[in-house]
Backbone as JSON Lines, residues from 0, in Angstrom:
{"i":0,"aa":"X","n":[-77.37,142.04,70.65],"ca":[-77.01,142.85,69.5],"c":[-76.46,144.19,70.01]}
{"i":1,"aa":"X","n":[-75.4,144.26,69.44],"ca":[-74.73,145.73,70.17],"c":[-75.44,146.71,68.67]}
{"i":2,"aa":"X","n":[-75.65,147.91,69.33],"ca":[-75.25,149.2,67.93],"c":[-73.83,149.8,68.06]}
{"i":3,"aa":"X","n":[-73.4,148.96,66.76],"ca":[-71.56,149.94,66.38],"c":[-72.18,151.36,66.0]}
{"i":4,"aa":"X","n":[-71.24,151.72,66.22],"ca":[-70.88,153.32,65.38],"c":[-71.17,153.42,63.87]}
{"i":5,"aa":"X","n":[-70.91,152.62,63.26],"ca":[-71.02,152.07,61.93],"c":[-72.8,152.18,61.49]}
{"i":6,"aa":"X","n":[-73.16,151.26,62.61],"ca":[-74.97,150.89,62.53],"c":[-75.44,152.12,62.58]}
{"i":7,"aa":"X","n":[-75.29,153.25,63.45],"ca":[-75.45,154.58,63.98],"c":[-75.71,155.61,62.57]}
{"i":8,"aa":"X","n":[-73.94,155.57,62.27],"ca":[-74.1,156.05,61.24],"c":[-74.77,155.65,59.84]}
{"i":9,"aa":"X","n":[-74.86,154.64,59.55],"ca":[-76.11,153.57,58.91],"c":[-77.28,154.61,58.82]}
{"i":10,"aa":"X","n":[-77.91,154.23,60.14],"ca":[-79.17,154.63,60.56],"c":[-79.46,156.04,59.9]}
{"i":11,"aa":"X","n":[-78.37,157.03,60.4],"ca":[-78.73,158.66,60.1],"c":[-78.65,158.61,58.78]}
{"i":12,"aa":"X","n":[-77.7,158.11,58.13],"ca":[-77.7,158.51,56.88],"c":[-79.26,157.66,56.07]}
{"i":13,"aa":"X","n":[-79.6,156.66,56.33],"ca":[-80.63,156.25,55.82],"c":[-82.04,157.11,56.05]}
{"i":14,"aa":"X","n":[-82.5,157.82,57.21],"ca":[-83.05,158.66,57.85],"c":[-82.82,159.47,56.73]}
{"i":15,"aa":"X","n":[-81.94,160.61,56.8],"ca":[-81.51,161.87,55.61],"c":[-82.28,161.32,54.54]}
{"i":16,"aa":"X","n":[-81.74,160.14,54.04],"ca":[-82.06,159.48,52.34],"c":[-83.65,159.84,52.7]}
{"i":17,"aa":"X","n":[-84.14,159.24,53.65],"ca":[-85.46,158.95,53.77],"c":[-86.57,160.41,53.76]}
{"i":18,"aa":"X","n":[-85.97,161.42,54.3],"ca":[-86.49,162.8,54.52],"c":[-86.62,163.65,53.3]}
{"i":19,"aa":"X","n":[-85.45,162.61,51.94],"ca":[-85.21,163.75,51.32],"c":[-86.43,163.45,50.33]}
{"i":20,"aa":"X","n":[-87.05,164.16,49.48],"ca":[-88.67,163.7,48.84],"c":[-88.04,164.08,47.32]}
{"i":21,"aa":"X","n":[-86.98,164.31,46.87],"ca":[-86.55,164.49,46.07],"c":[-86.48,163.29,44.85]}
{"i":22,"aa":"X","n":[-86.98,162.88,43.72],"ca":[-86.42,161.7,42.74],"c":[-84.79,161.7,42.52]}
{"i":23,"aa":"X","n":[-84.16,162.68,43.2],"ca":[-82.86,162.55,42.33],"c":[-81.61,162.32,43.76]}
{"i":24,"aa":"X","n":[-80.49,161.14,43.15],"ca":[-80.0,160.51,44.03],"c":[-79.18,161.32,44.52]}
{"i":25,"aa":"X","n":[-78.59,161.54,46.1],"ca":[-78.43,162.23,47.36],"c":[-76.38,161.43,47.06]}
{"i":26,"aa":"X","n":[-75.58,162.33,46.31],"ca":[-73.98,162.21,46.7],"c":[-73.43,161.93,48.2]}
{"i":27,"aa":"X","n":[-72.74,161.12,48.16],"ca":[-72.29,160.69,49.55],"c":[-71.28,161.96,50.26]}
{"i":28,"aa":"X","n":[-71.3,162.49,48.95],"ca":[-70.16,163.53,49.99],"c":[-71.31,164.97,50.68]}
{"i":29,"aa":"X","n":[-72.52,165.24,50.13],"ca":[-73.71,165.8,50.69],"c":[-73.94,165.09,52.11]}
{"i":30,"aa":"X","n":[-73.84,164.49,52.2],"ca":[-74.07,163.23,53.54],"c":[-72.89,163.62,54.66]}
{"i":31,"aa":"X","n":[-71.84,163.32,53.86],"ca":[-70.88,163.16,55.02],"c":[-70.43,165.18,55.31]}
{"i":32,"aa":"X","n":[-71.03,166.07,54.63],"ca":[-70.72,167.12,55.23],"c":[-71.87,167.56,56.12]}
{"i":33,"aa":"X","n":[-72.99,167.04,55.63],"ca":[-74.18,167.57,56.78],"c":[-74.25,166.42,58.01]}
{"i":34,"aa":"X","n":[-73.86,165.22,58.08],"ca":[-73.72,164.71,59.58],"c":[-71.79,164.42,59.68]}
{"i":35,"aa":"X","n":[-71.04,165.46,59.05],"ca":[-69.56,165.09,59.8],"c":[-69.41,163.62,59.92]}
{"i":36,"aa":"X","n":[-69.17,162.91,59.28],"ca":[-68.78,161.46,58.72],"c":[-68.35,161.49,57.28]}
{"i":37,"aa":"X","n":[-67.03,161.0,57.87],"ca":[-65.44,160.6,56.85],"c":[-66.44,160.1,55.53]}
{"i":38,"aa":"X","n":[-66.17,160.85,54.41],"ca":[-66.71,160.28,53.41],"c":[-66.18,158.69,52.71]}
{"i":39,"aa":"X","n":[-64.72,158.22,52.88],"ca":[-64.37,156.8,52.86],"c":[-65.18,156.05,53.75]}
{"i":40,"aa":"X","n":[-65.47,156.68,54.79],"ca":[-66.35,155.64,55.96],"c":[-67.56,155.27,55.39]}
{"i":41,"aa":"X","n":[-68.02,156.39,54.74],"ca":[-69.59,156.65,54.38],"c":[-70.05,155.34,53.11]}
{"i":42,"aa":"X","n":[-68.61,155.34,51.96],"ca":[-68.42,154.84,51.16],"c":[-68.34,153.22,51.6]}
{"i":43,"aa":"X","n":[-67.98,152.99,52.39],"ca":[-68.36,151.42,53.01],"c":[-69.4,151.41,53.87]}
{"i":44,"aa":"X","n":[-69.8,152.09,54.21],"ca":[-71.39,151.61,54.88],"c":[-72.41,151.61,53.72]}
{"i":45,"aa":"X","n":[-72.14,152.03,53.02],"ca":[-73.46,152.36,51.7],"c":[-72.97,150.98,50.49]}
{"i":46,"aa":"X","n":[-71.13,150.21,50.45],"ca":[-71.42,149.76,50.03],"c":[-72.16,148.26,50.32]}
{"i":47,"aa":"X","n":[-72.22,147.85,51.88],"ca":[-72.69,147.06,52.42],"c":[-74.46,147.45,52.4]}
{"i":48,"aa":"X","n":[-74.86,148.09,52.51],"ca":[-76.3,149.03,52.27],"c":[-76.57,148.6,50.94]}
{"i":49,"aa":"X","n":[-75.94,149.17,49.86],"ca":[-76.13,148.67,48.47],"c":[-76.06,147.08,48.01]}
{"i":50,"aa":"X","n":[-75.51,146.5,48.73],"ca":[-74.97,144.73,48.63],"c":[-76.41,143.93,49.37]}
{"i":51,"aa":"X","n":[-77.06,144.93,50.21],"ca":[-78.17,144.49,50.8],"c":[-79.96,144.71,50.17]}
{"i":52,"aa":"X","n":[-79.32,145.4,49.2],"ca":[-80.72,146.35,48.1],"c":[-80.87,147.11,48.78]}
{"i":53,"aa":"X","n":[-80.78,147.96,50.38],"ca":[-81.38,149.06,50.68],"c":[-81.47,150.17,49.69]}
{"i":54,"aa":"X","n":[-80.5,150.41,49.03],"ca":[-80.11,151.84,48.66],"c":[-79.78,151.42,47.49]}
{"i":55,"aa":"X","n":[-80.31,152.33,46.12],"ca":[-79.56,151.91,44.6],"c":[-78.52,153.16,44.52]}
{"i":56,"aa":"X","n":[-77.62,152.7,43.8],"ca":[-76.68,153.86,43.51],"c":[-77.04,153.73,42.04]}
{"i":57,"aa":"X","n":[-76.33,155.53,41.7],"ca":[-76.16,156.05,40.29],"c":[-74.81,156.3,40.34]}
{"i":58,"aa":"X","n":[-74.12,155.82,39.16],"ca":[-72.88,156.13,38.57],"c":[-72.93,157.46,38.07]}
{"i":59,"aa":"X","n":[-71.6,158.46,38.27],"ca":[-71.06,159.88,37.34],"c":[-72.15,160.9,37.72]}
{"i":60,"aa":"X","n":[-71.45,161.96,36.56],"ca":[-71.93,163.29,37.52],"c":[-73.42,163.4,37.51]}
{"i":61,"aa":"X","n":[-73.74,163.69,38.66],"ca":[-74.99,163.57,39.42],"c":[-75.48,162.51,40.01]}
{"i":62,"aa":"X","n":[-74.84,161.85,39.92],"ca":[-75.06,160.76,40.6],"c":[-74.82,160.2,42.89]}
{"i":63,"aa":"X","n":[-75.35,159.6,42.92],"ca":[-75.19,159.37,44.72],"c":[-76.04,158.24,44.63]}
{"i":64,"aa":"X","n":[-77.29,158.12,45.74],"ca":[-77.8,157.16,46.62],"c":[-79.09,157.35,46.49]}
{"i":65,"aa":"X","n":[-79.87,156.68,46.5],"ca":[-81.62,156.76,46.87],"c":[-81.72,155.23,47.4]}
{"i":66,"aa":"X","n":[-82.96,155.68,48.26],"ca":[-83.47,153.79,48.96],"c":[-83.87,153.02,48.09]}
{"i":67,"aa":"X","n":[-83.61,151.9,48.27],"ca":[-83.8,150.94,47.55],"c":[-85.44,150.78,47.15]}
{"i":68,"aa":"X","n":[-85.42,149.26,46.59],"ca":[-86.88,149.54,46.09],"c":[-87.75,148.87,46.97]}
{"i":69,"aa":"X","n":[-87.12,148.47,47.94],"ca":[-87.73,148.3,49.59],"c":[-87.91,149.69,50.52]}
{"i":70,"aa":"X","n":[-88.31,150.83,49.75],"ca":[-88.28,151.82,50.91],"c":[-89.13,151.82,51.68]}
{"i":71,"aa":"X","n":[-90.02,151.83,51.47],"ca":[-91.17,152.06,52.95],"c":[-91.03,151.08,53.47]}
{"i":72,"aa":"X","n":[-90.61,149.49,53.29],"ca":[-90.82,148.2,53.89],"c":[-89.23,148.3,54.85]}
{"i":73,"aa":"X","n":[-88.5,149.3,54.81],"ca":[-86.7,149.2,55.79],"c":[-86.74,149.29,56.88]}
{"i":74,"aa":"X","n":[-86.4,148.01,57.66],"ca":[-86.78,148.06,59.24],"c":[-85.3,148.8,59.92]}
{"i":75,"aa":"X","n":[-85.42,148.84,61.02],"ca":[-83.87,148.91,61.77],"c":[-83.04,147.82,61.84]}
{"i":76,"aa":"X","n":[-83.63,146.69,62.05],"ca":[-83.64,145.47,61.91],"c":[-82.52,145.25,60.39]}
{"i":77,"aa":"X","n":[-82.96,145.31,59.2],"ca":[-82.86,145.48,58.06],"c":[-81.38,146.13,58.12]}
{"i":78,"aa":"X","n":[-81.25,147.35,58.38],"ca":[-79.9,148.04,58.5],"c":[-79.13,147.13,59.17]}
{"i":79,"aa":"X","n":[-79.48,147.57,60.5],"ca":[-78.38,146.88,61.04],"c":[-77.84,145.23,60.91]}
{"i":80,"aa":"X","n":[-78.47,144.24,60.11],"ca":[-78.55,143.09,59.4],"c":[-77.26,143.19,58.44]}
{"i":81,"aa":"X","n":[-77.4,144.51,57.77],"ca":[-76.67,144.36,56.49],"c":[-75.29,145.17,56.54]}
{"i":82,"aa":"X","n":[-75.46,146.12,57.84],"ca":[-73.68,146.38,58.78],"c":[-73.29,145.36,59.13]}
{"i":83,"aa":"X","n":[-73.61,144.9,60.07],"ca":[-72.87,143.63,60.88],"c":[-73.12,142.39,60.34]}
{"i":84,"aa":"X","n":[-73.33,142.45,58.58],"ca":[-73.76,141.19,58.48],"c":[-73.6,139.83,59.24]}
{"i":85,"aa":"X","n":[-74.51,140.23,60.07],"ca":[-74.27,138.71,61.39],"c":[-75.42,138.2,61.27]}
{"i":86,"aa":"X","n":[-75.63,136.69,61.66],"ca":[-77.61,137.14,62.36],"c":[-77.49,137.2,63.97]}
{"i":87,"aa":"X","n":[-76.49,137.94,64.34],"ca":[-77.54,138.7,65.55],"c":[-77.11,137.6,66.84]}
{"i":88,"aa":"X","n":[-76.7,136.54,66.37],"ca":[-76.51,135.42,67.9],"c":[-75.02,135.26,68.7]}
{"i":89,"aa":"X","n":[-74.66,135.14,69.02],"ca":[-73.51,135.47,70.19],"c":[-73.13,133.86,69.63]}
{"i":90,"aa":"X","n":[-71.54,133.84,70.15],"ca":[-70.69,132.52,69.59],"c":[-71.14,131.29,70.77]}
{"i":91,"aa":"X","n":[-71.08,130.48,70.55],"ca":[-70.98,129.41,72.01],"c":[-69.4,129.15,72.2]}
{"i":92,"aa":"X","n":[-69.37,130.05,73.61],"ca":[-67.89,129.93,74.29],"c":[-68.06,128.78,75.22]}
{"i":93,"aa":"X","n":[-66.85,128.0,75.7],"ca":[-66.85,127.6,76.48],"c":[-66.73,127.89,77.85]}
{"i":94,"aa":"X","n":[-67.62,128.01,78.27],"ca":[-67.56,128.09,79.68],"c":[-66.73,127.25,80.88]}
{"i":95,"aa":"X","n":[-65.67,127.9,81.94],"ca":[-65.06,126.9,82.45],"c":[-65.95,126.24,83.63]}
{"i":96,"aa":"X","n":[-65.98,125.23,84.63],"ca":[-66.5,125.36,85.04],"c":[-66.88,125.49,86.54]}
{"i":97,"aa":"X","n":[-67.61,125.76,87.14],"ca":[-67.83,127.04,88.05],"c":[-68.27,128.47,87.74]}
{"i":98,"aa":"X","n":[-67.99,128.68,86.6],"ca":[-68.12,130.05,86.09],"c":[-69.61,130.24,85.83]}
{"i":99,"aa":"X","n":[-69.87,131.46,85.79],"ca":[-71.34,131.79,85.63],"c":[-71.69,131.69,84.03]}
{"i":100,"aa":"X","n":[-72.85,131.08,83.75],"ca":[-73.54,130.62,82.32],"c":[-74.15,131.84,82.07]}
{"i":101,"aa":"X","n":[-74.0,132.71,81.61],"ca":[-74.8,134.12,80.87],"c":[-75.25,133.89,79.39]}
{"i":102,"aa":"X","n":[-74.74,132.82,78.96],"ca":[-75.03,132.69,77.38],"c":[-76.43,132.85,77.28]}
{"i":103,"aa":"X","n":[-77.49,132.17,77.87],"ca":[-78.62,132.3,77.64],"c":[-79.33,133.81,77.82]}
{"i":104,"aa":"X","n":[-79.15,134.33,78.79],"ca":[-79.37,135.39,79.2],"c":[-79.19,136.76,77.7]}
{"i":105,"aa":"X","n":[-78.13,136.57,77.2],"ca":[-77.31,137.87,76.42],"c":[-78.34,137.04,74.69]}
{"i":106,"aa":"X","n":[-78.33,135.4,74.79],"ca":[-78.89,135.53,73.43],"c":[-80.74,135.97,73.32]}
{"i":107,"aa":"X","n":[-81.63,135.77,74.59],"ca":[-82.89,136.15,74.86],"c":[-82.83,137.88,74.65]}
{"i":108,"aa":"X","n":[-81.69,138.79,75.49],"ca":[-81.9,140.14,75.39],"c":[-81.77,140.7,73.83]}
{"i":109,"aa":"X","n":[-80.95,139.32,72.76],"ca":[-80.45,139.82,71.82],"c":[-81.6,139.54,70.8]}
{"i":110,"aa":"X","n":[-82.37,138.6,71.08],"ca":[-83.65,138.42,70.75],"c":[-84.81,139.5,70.91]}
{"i":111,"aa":"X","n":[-84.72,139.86,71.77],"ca":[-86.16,140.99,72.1],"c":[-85.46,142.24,71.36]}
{"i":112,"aa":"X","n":[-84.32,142.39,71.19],"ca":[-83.59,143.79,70.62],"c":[-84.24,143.48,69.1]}
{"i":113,"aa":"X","n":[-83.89,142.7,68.79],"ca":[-83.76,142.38,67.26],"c":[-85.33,142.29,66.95]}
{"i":114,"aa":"X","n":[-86.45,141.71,67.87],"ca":[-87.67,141.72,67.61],"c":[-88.47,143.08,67.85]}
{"i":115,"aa":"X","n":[-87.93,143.94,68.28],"ca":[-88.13,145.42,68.68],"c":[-87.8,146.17,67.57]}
{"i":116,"aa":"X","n":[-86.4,146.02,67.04],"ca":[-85.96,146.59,65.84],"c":[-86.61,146.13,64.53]}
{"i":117,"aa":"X","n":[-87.0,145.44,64.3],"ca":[-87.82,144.76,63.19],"c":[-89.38,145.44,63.08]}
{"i":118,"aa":"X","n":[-90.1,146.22,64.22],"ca":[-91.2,147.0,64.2],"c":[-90.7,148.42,63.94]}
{"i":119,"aa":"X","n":[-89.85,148.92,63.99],"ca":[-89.5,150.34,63.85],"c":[-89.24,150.4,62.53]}
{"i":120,"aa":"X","n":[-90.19,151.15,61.79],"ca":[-89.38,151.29,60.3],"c":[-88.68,152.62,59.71]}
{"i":121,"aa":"X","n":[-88.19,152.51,58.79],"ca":[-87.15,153.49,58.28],"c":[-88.44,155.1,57.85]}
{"i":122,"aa":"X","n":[-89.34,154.67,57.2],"ca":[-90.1,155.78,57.23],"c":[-91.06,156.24,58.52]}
{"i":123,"aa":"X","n":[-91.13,155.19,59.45],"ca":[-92.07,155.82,60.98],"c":[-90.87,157.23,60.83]}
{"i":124,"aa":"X","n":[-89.47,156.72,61.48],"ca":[-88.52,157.83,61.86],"c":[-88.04,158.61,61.35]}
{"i":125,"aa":"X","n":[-88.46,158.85,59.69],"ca":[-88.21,159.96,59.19],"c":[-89.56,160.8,59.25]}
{"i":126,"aa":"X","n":[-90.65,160.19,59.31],"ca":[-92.04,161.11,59.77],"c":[-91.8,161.64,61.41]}
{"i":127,"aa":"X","n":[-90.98,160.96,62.81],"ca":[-90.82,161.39,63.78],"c":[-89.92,162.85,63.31]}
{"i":128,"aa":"X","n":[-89.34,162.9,62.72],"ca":[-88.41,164.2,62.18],"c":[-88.77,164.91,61.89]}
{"i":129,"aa":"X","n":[-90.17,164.91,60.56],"ca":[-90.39,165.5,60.01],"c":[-91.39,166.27,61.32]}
{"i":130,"aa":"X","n":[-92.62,165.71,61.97],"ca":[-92.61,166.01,63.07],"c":[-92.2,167.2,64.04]}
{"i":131,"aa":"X","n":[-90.86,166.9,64.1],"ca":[-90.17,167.83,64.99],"c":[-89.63,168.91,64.26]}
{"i":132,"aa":"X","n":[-89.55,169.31,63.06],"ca":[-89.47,170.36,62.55],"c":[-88.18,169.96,61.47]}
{"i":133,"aa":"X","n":[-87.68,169.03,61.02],"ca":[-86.18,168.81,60.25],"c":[-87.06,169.1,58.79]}
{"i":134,"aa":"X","n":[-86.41,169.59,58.39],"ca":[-86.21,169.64,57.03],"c":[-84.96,169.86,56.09]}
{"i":135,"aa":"X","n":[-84.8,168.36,54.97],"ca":[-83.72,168.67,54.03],"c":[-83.83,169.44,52.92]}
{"i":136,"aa":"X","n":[-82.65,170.49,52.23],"ca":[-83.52,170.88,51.31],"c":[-82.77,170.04,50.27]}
{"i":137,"aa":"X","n":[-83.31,169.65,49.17],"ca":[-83.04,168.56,48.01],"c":[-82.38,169.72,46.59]}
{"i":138,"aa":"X","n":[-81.52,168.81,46.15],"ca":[-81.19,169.34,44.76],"c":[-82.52,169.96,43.66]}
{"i":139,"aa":"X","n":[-82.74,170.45,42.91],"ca":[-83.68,170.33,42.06],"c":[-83.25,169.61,40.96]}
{"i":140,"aa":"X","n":[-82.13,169.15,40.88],"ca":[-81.76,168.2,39.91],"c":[-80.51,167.4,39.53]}
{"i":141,"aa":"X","n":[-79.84,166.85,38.6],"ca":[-78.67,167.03,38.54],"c":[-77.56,167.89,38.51]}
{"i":142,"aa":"X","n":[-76.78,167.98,38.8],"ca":[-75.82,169.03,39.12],"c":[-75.55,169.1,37.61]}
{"i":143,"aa":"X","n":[-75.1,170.47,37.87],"ca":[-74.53,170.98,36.25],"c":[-73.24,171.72,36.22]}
{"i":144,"aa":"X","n":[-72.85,171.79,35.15],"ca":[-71.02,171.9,35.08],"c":[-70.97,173.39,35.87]}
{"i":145,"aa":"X","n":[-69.77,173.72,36.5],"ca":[-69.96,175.24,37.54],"c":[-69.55,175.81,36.36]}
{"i":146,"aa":"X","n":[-68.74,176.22,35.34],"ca":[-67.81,177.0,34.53],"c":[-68.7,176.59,32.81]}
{"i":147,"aa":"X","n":[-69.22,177.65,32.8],"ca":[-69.81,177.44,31.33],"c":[-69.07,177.87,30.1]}
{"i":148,"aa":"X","n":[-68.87,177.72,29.21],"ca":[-68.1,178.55,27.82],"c":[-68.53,179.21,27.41]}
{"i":149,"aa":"X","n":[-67.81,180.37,27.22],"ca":[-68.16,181.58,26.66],"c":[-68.19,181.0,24.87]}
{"i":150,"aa":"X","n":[-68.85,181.79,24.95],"ca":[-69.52,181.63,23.04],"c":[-68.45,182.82,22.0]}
{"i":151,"aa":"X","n":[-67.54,182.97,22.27],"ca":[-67.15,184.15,21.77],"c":[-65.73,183.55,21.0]}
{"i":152,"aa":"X","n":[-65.59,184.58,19.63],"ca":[-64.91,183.47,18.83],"c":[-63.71,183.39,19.45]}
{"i":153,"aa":"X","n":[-63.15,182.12,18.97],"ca":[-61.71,181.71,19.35],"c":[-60.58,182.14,18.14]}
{"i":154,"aa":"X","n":[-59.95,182.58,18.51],"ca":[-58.43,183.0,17.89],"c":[-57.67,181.63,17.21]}
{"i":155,"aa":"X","n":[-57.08,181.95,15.93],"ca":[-56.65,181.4,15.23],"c":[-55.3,180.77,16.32]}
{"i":156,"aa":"X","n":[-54.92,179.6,16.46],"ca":[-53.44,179.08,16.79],"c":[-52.36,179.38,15.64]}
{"i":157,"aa":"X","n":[-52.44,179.49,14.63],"ca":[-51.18,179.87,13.82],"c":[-51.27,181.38,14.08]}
{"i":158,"aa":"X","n":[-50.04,181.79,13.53],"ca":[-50.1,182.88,13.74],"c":[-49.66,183.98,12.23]}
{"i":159,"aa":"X","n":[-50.18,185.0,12.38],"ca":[-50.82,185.41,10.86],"c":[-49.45,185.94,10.1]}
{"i":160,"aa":"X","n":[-49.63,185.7,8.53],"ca":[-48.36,185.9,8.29],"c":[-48.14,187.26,7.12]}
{"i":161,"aa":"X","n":[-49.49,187.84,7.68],"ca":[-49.68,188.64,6.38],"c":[-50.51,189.74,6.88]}
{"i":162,"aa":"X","n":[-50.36,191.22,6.98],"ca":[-51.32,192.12,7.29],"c":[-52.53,191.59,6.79]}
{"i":163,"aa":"X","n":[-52.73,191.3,6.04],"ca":[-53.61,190.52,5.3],"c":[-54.63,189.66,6.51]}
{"i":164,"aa":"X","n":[-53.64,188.4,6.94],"ca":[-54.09,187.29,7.48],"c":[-54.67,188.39,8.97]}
{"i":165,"aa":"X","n":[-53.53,189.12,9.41],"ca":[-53.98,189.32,10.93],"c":[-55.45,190.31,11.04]}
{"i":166,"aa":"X","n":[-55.46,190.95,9.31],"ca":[-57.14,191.61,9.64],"c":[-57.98,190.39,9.85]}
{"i":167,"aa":"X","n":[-58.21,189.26,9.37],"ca":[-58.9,188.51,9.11],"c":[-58.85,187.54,10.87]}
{"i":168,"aa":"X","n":[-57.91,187.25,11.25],"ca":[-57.76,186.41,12.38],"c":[-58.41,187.63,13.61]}
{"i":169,"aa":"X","n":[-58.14,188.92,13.28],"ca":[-58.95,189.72,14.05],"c":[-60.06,190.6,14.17]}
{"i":170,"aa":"X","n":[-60.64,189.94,13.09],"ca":[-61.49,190.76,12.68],"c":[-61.72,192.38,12.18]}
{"i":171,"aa":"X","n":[-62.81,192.72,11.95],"ca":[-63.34,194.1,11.21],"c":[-62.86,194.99,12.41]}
{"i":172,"aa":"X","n":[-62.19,196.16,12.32],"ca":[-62.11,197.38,13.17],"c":[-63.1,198.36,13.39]}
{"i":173,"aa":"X","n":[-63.31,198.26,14.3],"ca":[-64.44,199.15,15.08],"c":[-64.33,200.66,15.05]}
């Protein structure tokens, strides 16, 4: 079993999800500015993540990512399963012959990897973090609109046709 770049980034971002203690779901673009990963990239690893139940998404504003409803049970194993959706075994090439037989060799190492990764879970290594001093800080909630409306009256669109009309469209004089 190799780790892609892909699995890597997998990993951290599931880690983050995992650190954050927050109920409210973590935007992918929060992600890809605190570990520098292409937010399109981010957007296909999460949707292979999501295709796997790790992670539920929320649709619209406020919306992102939280772990699935397997969180404490997410091995490494688990991730990297649902990147490379492979299981993990090397092709049978033909070997010419004379040539050296390694097949056995690469599918046993790929075995003990994969049985190694299957004991490490997604919350041991966000407690190793927490540990070492990381801390995320979390939204307190959904995001809310940046630009609020002013409450203050709005002006007539026609336009007044009468000393009359324009006291009235502008109100009492001060």
């Amino acid at each position: 079993m190799r780790i892609s770049t892909r699995g890597r980034f997998a990993i951290t971002a599931m880690i983050d999800l995992a650190l954050r203690e927050s109920p409210y779901p973590v935007p992918l673009s929060d992600l890809a500015l605190r570990h520098r990963i292409s937010l399109s990239y981010l957007e296909q690893v999460f949707s292979k993540l999501r295709r796997h139940g790790l992670v539920d998404s929320t649709r619209g504003p406020g919306g992102g990512y939280r772990l699935g409803f397997r969180g404490d049970g997410i091995t490494l194993a688990d991730i990297m399963g649902a990147i490379d959706e492979g299981d993990g075994t090397l092709p049978d090439e033909a070997q010419p012959i004379g040539a050296l037989n390694m097949q056995a060799l690469w599918v046993s190492l790929n075995r003990a990897m994969l049985a190694h990764m299957q004991t490490i879970t997604l919350q041991s290594l966000a407690a190793d973090q927490r540990a070492k001093g990381v801390r995320i800080e979390s939204r307190l909630g959904p995001r809310k609109p940046m630009l609020k409306r002013s409450r203050t009256q709005r002006r007539s669109a026609k336009p007044a046709n009468s000393v009359f009309m324009l006291g009235q469209v502008w109100g009492p004089a001060v």
